[in-house]
N, C-alpha and C positions, 0 to 999 in steps of 0.2 A: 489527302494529308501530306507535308510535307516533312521527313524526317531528316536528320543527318546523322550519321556514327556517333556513337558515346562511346568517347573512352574507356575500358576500362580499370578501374582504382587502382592502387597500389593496397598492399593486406595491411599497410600501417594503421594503427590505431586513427579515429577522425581528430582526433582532437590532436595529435600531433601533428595531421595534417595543416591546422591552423595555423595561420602564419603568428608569427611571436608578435608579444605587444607594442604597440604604438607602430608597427610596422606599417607602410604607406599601400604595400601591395598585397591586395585582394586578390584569392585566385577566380578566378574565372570561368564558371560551369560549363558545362557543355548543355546547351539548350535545344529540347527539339520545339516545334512548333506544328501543332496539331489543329486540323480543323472538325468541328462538329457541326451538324445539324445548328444546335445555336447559337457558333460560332466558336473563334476562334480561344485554345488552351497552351500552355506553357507547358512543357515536363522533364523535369530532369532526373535522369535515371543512373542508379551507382546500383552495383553490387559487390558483396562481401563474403569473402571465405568466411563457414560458420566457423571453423577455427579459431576467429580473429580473436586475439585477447582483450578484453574489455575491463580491468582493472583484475578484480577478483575472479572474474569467469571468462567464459567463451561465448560467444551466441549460440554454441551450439549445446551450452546447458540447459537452455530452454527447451529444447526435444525431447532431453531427459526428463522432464520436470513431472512427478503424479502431480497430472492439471488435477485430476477432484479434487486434491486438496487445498489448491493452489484457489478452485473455485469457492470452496468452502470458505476460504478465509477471505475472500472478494466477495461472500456472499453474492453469487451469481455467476452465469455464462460459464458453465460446464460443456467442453466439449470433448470429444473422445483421443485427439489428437490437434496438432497445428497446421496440418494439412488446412492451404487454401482457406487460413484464418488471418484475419490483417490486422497489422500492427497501426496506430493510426495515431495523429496526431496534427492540428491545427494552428494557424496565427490569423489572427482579426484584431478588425479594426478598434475592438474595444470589449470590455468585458461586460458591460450591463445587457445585449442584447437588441433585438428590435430593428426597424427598418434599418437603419442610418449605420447598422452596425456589418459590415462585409468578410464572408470568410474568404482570405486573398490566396490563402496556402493550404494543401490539406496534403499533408506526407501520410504514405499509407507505405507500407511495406509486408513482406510477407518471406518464406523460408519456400525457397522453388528450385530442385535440379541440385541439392546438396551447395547451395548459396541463399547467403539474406539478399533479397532485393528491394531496394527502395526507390519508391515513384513519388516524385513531390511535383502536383500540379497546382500552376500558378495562375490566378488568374491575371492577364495582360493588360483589361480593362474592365471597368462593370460596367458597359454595353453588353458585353462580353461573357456575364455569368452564366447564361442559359448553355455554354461550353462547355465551361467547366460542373455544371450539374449532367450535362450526359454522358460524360467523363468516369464522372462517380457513380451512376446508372453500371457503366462499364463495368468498373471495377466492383462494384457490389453484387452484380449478379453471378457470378464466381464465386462468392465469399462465403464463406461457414462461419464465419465467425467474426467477433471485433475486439481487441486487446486496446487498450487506451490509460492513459493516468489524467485522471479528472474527467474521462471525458464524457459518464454519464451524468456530470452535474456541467459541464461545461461543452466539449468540443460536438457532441449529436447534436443536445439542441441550438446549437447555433447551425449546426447544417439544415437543421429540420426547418428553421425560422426562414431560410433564404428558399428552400423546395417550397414552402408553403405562400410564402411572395411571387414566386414564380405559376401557384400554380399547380402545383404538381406535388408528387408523395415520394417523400425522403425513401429509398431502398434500405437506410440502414435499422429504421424503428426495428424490422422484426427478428434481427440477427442477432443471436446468442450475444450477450458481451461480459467482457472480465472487466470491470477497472479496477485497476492495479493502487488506486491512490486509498479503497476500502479497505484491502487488505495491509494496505503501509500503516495507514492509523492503526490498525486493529493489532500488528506487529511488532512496528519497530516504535512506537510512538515512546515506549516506556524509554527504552535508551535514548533514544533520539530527539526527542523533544518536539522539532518541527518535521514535517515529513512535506519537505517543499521537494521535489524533484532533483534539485542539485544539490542542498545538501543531502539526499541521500545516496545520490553520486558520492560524493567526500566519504560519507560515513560507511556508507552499509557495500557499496560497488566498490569503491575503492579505485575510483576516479574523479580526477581534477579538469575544470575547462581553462585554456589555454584564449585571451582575448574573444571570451565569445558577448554576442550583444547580447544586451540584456532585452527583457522580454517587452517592456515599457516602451522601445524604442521602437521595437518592427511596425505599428504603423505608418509612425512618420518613413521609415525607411521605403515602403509599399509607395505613400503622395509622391515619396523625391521618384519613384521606378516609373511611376505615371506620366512624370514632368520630363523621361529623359535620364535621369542619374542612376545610374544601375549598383556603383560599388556597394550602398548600402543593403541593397536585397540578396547579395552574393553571402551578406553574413548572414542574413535573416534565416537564408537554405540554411548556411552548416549550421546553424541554432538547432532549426528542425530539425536537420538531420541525426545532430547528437542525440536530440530527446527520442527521436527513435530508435536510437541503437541501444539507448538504455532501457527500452521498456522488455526484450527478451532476458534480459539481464538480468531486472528486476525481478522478473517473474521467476528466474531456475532463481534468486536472491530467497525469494518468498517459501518456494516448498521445502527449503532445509528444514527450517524450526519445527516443522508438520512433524517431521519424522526426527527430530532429537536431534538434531546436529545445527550448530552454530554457538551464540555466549547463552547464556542460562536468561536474560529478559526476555531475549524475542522467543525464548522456546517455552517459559511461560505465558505470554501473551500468546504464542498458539495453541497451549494446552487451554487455556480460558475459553479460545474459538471451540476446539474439538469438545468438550464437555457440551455447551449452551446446544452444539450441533447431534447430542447423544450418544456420540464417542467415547465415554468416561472409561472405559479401559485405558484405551489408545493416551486418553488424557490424563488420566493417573500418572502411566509410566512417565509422561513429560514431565508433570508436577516434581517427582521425584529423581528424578535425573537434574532436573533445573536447580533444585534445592542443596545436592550434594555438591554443582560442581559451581556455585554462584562463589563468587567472591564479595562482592559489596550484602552486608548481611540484611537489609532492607529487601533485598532481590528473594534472598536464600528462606526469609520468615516469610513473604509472600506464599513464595511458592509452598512450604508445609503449609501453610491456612489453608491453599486453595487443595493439597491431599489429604489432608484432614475432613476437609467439608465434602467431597469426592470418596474417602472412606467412611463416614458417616452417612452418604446416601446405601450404601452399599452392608448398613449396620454390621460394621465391624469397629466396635467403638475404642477397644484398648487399642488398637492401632490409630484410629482418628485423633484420640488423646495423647500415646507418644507424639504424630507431628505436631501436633495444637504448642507441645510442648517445647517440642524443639522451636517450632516457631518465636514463642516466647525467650527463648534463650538468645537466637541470631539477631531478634530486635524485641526488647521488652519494651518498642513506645506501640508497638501495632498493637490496638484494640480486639480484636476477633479474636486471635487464640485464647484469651484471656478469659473471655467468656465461654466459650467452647467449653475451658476446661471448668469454668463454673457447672456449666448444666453437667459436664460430667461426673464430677465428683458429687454431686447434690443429688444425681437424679441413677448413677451408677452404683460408685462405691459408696455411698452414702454417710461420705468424709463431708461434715458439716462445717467443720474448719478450716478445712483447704479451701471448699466453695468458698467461705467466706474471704479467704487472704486474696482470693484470684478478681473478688467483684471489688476490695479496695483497694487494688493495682490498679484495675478496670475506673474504678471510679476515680483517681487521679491522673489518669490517663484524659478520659473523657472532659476533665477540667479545666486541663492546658491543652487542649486540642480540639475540639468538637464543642459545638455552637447547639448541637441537637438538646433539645428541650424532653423530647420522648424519650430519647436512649436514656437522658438523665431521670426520669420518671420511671420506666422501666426497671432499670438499674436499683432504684430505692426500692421499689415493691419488692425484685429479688433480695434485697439483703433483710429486707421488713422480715419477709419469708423463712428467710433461713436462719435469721435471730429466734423468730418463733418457734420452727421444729427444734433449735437447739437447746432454747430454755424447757420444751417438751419432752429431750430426750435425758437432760440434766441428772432427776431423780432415777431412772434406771440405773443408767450408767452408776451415778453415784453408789 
């Protein structure tokens, strides 16, 4: 193998390392050049104080992080710690897959010796691939683990597609893994809208990229690296490189809400994960901390529906009914509390006129909003219902 020295970085953020835009000068990696069995690998290696600050955090909030829960809401890839788990992340030649499709770049990093380290190995040539897979052999036999964003619907099986061209059996199929892009939908989707990787840099990290390539461009950049042109693959690295430093980030990002701390959407949207997962204590308190301290009242009637339906599993109903309530007060267009407090008062206090005021809120509701046929059939049998016990209870009362 031949190696040469790597510098090591400066602790400044990567993205201020970027040079500013339209600028002519590229910096220039420091590259080793590795030989394999099947041939020859690229690698370029930085390390980073976990200190470093990364917008709203440190890399080394990610050590902090309770992973169960972190895994919980990634549904999947629980591991007990970050020890000797890789951060991981890819560039190829194209997103549908299949022969003709090359993975050129696989950034892997990991937390080692009270530093992040990052390995980005490149392939040089595809004569050349069978390198770069005993490369990853390497690095995976070490590994406990794999963190990734997209990269159970994207960056494995594209590794798994070139081991299997080759031949041979991908090391990473049987490795625990988190991806991080499950739990972003499942989170931040309510505020966020899109949960594309950089905007949730912008929004949720609280970091901006500085001239970086866009993700469209790294193949062509890869053909000109083939031909001879190198500046364009110098930005392709720090691309990867950013998106790895964002994924420990993301992750200490993701276990706030678990435990009540961040805006009151993403900590509903984790109390929604902890319930479905049988947590309904742990989920309540969210429901109910989300609800008081929400500002936009949309957020705040959410959240009482979803402690109301959470204290109604739990039959404690005059409490299910005060949030149903309040719910209705923070936004009287949401459907569900509406009804809740229907069945309540009908089937509870056996306030036959309130049930009814709450199914013709309900039913004006459901008018200008909802397309459902059933809920509207539904909805009439109950009022059918409660017209009849009422004209029934009439002569008593009287």
């Amino acid at each position: 193998m031949v190696r040469r020295p790597t510098p090591r970085p400066s602790a400044e953020s990567p993205h201020e390392r970027c040079p500013p835009e339209n600028s002519p000068q590229i910096p220039t990696p420091q590259i080793d050049v590795l030989t394999y069995a099947g041939g020859r690998v690229e690698l370029r290696r930085e390390r980073f104080a976990v200190d470093v600050q990364r917008g709203h955090f440190q890399l080394a909030d990610a050590l902090n992080a309770p992973l169960a829960d972190v895994a919980m809401l990634c549904a999947g890839g629980e591991f007990a710690s970050l020890d000797d788990v890789l951060f991981l992340d890819t560039e190829t030649t194209g997103l549908a897959g299949g022969a003709g499709t090359f993975v050129f770049l696989v950034g892997l990093a990991s937390f080692k010796g009270g530093e992040f380290e990052v390995r980005q190995w490149l392939l040089p040539d595809p004569a050349e691939e069978e390198g770069l897979l005993d490369a990853l052999d390497e690095e995976a036999s070490a590994a406990r683990g794999i963190v990734s964003f997209h990269g159970r619907g994207f960056d494995l099986p594209r590794i798994e597609e070139r081991y299997l061209l080759a031949g041979r059996r991908s090391p990473f199929c049987q490795l625990p893994h988190l991806d991080l892009l499950v739990g972003a939908r499942r989170v931040f989707r309510m505020r966020a809208g899109r949960v594309n990787l950089q905007h949730l840099e912008r929004l949720i990290l609280g970091t901006a990229r500085l001239d970086d390539l866009p993700g469209a461009e790294c193949p062509q950049a890869w053909y000109d690296y083939l031909k001879g042109t190198k500046s364009p693959m110098w930005r392709v690295l720090e691309h990867n490189l950013l998106d790895l430093l964002s994924l420990p980030t993301l992750l200490a990002a993701l276990a706030r809400p678990a435990v009540g701390v961040g805006p009151s959407p993403d900590v509903h949207a984790a109390g929604k994960v902890l319930a479905r997962a049988g947590l309904e204590e742990r989920a309540l308190d969210l429901q109910l901390g989300a609800a008081s301290r929400a500002v936009d009242g949309h957020v705040a009637a959410r959240a009482h529906d979803e402690a109301s339906r959470l204290l109604r599993r739990q039959r404690r109903a005059a409490e299910a009914a005060a949030e149903s309530l309040a719910a209705t007060m923070a936004d009287p267009a949401l459907p569900g509390p509406w009804l809740a407090l229907a069945k309540y008062h009908e089937h509870k206090t056996k306030e036959l006129a309130l049930a009814l005021v709450c199914c013709q809120r309900l039913e004006s509701i459901l008018f200008l909003r909802s397309r459902s046929e059933s809920r509207r059939r539904d909805l009439k049998k109950r009022v059918a219902r409660l017209e009849r016990k009422q004209a029934a209870s009439a002569p008593t009362t009287a």
